[in-house]
N, C-alpha and C positions, 0 to 999 in steps of 0.2 A: 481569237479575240472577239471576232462576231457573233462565236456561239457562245462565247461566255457572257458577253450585253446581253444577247437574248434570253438568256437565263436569268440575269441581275433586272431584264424591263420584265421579267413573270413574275419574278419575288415583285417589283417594285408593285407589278399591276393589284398581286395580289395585298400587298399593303393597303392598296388605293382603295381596293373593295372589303378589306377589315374597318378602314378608316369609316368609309359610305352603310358600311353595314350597322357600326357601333351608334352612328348617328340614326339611320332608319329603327336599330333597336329601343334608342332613346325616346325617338318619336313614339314609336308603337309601347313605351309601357305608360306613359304621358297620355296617351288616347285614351289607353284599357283605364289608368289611373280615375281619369278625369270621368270616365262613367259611370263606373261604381267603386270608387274609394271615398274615404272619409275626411271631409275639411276640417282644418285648425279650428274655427268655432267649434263645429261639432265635437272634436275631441275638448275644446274650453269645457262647454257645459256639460263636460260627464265627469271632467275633474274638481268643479265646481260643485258638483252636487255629492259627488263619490269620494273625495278624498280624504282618508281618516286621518290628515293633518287639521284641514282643516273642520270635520267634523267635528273633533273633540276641542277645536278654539272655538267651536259654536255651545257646544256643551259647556266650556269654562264659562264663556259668557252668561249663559243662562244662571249659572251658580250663584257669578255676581250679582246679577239680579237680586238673590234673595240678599243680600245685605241692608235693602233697600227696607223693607216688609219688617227687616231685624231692628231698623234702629227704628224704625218708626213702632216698632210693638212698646218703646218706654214713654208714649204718649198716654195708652191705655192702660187700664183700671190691671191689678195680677189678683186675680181670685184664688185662694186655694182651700181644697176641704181636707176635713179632718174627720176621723171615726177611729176612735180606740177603744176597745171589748176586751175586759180581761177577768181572770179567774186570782182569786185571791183568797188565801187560809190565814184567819186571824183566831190570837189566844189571846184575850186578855185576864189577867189575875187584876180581880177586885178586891176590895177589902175584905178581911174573914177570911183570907185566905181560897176565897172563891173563884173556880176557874169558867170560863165562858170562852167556848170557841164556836166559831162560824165562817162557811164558805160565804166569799161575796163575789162577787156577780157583777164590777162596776163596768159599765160605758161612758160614753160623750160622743159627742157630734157638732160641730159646728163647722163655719164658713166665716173666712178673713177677705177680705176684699181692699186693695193699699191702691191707693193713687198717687202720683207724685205730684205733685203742684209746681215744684221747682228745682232745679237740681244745677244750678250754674248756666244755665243753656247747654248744657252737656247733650242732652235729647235733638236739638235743632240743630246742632252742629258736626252730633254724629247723620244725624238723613243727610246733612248736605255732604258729609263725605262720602255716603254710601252712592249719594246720585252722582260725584262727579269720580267715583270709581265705574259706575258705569259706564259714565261718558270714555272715561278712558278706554276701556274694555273693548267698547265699541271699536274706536279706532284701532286698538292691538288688531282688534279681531277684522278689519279694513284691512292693516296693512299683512296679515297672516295669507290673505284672499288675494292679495296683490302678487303675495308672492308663491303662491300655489299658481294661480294662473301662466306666473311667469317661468317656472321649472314645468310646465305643459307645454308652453310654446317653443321649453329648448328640451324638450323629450320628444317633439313632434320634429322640428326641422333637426334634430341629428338621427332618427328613425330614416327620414329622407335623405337626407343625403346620406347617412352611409349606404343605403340600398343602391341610392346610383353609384356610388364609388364601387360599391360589389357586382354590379351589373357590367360597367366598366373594367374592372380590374378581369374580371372574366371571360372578357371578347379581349382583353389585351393579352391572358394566358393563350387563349385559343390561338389566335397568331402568331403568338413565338413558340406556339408549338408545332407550327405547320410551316414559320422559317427555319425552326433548328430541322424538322424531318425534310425537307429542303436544299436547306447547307449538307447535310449526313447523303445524301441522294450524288448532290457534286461531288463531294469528298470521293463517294467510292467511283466518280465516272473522272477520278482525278482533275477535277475543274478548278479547285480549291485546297485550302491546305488544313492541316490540324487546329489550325488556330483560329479561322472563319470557324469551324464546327466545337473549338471550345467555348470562343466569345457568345454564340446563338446560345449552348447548352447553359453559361452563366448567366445571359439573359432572362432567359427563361427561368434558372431557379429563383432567382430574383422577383421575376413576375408570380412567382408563384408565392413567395414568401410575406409579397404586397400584397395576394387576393387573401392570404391567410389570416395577416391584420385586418384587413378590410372589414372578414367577415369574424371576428373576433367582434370589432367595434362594433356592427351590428347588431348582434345578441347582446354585447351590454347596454345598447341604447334598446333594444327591445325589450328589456326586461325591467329598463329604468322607465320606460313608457307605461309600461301596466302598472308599475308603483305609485303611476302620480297620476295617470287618467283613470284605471280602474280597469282594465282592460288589454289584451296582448294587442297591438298594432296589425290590421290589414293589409288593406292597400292604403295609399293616403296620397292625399292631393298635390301637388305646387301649392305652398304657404306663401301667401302675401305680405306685404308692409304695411304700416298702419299711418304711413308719411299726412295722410290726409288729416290724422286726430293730434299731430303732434303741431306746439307751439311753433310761432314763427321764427321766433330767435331764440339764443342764449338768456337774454336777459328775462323774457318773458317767462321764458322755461325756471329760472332759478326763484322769481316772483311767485310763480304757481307752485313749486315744490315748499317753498315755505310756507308759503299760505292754505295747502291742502293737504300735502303730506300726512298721511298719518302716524308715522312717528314724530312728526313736529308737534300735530294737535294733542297726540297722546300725551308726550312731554309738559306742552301745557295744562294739561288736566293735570296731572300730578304736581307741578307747582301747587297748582290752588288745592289739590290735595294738603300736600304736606303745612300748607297757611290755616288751613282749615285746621289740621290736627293739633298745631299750637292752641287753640281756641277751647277745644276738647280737653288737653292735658290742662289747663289752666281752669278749665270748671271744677277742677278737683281742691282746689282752694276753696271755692267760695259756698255759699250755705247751703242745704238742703230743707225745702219744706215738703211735709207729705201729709197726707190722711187715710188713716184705716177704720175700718168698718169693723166689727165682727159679732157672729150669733151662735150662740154656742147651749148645750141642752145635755146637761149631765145625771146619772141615775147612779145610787148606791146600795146595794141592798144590806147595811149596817143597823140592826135593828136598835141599836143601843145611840145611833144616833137623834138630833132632832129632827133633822130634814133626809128627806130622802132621796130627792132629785134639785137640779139647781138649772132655772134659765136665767141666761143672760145677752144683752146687747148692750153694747160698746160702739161708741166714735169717737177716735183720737186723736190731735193734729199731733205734729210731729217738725222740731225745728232742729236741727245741726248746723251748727258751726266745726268746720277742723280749725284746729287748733297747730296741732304739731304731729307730725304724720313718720317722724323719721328723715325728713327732705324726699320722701319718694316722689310729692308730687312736683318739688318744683325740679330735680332731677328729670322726671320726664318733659316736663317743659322746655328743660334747656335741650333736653333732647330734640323734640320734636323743631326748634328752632335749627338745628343742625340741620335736619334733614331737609327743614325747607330749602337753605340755603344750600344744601348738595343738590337738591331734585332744581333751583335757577339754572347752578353750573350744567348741568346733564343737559336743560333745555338748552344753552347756549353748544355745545359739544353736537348735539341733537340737530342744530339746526347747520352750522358745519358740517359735518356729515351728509347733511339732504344737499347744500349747495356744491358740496366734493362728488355726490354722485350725481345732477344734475350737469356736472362743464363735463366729466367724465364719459356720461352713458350720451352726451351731447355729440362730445370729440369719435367719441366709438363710432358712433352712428353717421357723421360726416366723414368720417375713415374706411367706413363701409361701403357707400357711396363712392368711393375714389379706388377702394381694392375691385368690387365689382365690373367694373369699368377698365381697369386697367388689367384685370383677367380675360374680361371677353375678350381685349385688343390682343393678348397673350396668344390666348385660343386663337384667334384671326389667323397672326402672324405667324403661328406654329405649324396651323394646315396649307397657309402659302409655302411654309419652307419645307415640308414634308411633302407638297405637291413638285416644287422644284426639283427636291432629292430623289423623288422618284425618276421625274423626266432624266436627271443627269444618269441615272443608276441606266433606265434603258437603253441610254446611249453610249454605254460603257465607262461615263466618266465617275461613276461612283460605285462602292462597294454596298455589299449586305449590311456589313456594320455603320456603314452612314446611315442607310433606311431605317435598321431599326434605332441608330440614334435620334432618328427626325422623329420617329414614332414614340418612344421615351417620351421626347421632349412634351410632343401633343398630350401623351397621356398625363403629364405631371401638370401640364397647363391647365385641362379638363377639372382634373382635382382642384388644384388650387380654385376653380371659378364655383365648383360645385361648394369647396367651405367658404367663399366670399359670399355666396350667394343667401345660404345658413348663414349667417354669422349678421348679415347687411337684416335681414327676418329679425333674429335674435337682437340687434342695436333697437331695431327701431320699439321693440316693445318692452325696452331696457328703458326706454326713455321716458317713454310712457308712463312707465312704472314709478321714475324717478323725479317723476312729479302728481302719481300722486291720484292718478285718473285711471288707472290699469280695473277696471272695474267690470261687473255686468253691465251695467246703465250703458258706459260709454262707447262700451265694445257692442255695444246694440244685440248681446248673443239672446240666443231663442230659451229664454230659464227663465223663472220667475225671480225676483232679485232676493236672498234674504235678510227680511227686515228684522233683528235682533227687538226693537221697541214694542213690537206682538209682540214678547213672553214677558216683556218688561211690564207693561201692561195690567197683563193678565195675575201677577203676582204681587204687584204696588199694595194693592191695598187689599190682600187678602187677611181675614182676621182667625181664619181657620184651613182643615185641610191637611192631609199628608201627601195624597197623591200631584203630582206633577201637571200640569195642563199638555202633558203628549199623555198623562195615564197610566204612569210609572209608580 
């Protein structure tokens, strides 16, 4: 019985120095980590700058832009020229039965030049729609950047933590492979029975079937990391909380999310969208006035005529009333009335939404907070009771399979603290997000911010032009 303690306090001791080992290990990749691996900003701003989600919401944006430049081009003059050059075989029979044929040779050239003077307000109401599609655009293209940022910072804490659970799960194979070759050692010096050396051997495949998940889960967050930062993952830091940039309460939190949101703002811009485009279809009713110019210079070479060339210049006002059109326009009227009244509903739905994800990403985040907390206490109580099982195991009063169940238990605590710890990272920049502020500006990262207004700008009031202001 004494040589069999002695045997159960070496297994025990050596648990004791897997346990002190996995932790010195923890330490020493958290050293290495913290020297030269890569922080959560750092990875922000390469998904921010690199990500072809959000690049090409940068490109749609710019597109919108030209709407702008489109409606504003039915303010200006439409020039168009003209030049027709043709060959022509004429016969005529004259009287006396005389025939006279001749090739002619006609041209013309001229230039039309149409103003519109008035068109319903059709012209002023399509720029204002064009500008407050940008506006919208803008914020789509806010909250696209919101949530790029936000699939970075959960491609980055589950990059991490699965690496420790794999780091982990791997010092927990390594010691249930050195208590089953252990247990197998007793077995043949007859210490123990068949069933201590199958309990270890199932142990053990077990641990091994956890390191195999483990590192499954790892490759798929590794390769979902490079999808959304632009890059395979390194080494990478301890990821922070952002508890400093988030509101004080619930209440302030769901005020900010309405009031900044960008799916709220967006929402709102498409109201007055669709207000605006009643305005539009209803121009189609009412009169049109316009004036064209035109100079024009034609040659014949008909020698049987009197003249042989003709110039002329023309100025003509131009007045329309519709009359009756089919109902097409007041059809689209009623239409666009529709729509407005769809795009109210969607903002009221719109803004539900922001205040459902604000108590939510709230509750998470205070939830996270309270699992954190009651995992390290887990962890605590796990290595007291694993440090007990051991003492009891040396002094004969416990078996192998109490140890490795004490050790179980620590390793399953470990995990749970490593996904509270992810998870409490992940709330707090959910929250963030859900109100609204998830930004470069706020996050103070080291990028320059992109202002969409530059390309706006630079195309507002262009009145020619093919290539793009990148050079396209």
């Amino acid at each position: 019985m004494v040589e069999r303690a002695a045997r159960v306090g070496d297994v025990a001791r050596r648990v004791l120095l897997s346990g002190i080992g996995l932790g010195a290990l923890a330490c020493a990749l958290l050293a290495d980590t913290a020297a030269r691996a890569e922080s959560l900003p750092e990875a922000l701003v390469k998904a921010y700058q690199t990500n072809p989600q959000l690049n090409a919401e940068r490109a749609r944006q710019r597109a919108t832009d030209e709407n702008v430049p489109q409606a504003l081009a039915a303010y200006r003059p439409q020039i168009i020229a003209g030049l027709s050059v043709g060959l022509q075989a004429v016969r005529d029979q004259l009287p006396g039965n005389v025939i006279q044929t001749a090739t002619l040779k006609p041209w013309q050239i001229g230039v039309t030049v149409t103003q519109t003077l008035f068109n319903g307000f059709k012209t002023a109401n399509s720029v204002r729609v064009a500008e407050l599609q940008v506006q919208s655009g803008r914020e789509a293209l806010r909250n696209v950047g919101q949530g790029v940022l936000l699939d970075a910072v959960t491609a980055y804490t589950n990059v991490l933590a699965n690496q420790t659970l794999v780091e982990a799960q791997r010092a927990n194979v390594a010691f249930l492979k050195e208590t089953q070759a252990i247990t197998q050692r007793r077995l043949n010096a007859g210490d123990v029975t068949p069933t201590d050396t199958a309990q270890a051997e199932a142990r053990l495949n077990r641990g091994l079937a956890d390191l195999n998940a483990a590192e499954v889960n790892f490759a798929i967050s590794q390769a979902t990391y490079a999808q959304v930062v632009g890059n395979p993952p390194s080494q990478l830091r301890p990821a922070e909380t952002i508890d400093r940039l988030l509101p004080r309460n619930r209440e302030d939190a769901i005020v900010l999310s309405l009031r900044e949101h960008p799916a709220v703002t967006a929402a709102g811009f498409d109201v007055d969208i669709a207000s605006t485009s009643i305005r539009v279809a209803e121009s189609s009713l009412m009169p049109n006035v316009s004036v064209q110019g035109s100079v024009s210079r034609s040659r014949d070479s008909d020698p049987t005529l009197g003249t042989f060339g003709t110039d002329q210049a023309s100025v003509i006002g131009q007045l329309t009333q519709p009359i009756y059109d089919g109902g097409t326009a007041a059809s689209q009227t009623r239409q666009a009335k529709e729509v407005a009244a769809q795009s109210r509903l969607v903002l009221d739905q719109v803004r539900n939404q922001a205040k459902t994800a604000v108590v939510s990403a709230w509750v998470a985040n205070e939830g996270a907070k309270i699992a954190v907390s009651a995992s390290e206490s887990e962890v605590k109580a796990a290595e007291v009771a694993l440090a007990g099982v051991q003492k009891e195991a040396a002094g004969g009063q416990r078996t192998t399979v109490d140890v490795l169940n004490a050790q179980q238990d620590l390793i399953t605590a470990r995990a749970r603290l490593i996904g509270a710890q992810r998870d409490r990272v992940i709330a707090s920049y959910t929250l963030l997000s859900a109100t609204g502020r998830l930004d470069v500006k706020t996050l103070n990262l080291k990028t320059p911010d992109y202002l969409p207004e530059v390309h706006y700008h630079q195309v507002r009031d262009a009145w020619h032009g093919l290539r793009t202001p990148s050079g396209q």
